[in-house]
C-alpha positions, 0 to 999 in steps of 0.5 A: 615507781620513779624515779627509782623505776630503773633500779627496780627493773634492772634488779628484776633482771638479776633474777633471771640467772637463778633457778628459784624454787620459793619465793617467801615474802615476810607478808603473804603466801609462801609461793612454791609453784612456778614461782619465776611467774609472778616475778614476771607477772606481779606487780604492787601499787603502793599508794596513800590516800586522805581524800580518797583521789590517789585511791581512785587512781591506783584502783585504775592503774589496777584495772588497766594492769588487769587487762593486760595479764598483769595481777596486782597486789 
């Protein structure tokens, strides 16, 4: 996330003050159910890997993600 980690993290904070109902991502599943649990429980790994390195690596930060409650997607 840096260096722009702090605009995201005040950005989640702004969803605080909505009542959200849906969250309808342009890829993947349309999220009806509680949907203010993923935004406080979700987070992407964005990586690009040509020699498989940065790969191992967000398999890693997943598995520690995991361990501490959080899904990756």
């Amino acid at each position: 996330m840096r260096p722009f980690k702090s605009f995201i993290l005040n950005a989640l904070k702004l969803y605080k003050k909505f009542d959200i109902s849906i969250i309808a991502s342009l890829h993947g599943p349309v999220l009806r159910t509680n949907p203010m649990s993923y935004i406080q429980k979700i987070f992407s790994i964005f990586y690009i890997s040509s020699y498989g390195n940065t790969l191992k690596m967000a398999k890693h930060i997943a598995k520690g993600a995991d361990k501490i409650r959080f899904r990756c997607i």
